[in-house]
N, C-alpha and C positions, 0 to 999 in steps of 0.2 A: 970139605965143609959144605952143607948145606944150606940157603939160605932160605928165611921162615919168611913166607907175607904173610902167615896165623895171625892171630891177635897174641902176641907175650905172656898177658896174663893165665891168671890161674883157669883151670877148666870150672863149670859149672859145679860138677857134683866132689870137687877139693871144697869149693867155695861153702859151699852148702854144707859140709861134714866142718872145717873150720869152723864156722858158725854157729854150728850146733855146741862143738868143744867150748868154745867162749863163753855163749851162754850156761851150759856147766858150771863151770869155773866162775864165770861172773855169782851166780845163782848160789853157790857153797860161799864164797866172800860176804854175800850181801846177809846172808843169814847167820853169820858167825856175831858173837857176844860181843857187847863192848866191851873192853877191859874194865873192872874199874880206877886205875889211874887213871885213865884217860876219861872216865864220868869227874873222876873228880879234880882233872884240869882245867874241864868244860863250866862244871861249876866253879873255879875259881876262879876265872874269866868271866863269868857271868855274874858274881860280886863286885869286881873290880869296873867292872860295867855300870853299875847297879850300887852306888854305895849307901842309898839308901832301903837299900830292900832287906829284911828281917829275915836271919840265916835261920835253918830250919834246926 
């Protein structure tokens, strides 16, 4: 066996390629549709909040 004084972590250009996949990934999430159940949770929450605000 070898022993490492390297530094552990990852190399520069994993880092950097990681990174890039993330924001990908983050970036298709962030632009996908709200469902609408979930519009219309938010507004039911936001009545119940709100009981005096005039439902549209």
């Amino acid at each position: 066996m070898s022993s490492k004084s390297e530094n552990p972590g990852l190399k520069p250009e994993i880092q950097e390629k990681l990174g890039q996949k993330l924001k990908e990934v983050y970036a298709d999430v962030v632009n996908e549709p709200v469902p609408d159940r979930f519009l219309d949770l938010l507004n039911q929450l936001e009545k119940s909040d709100n009981p005096d605000k005039k439902s549209d």
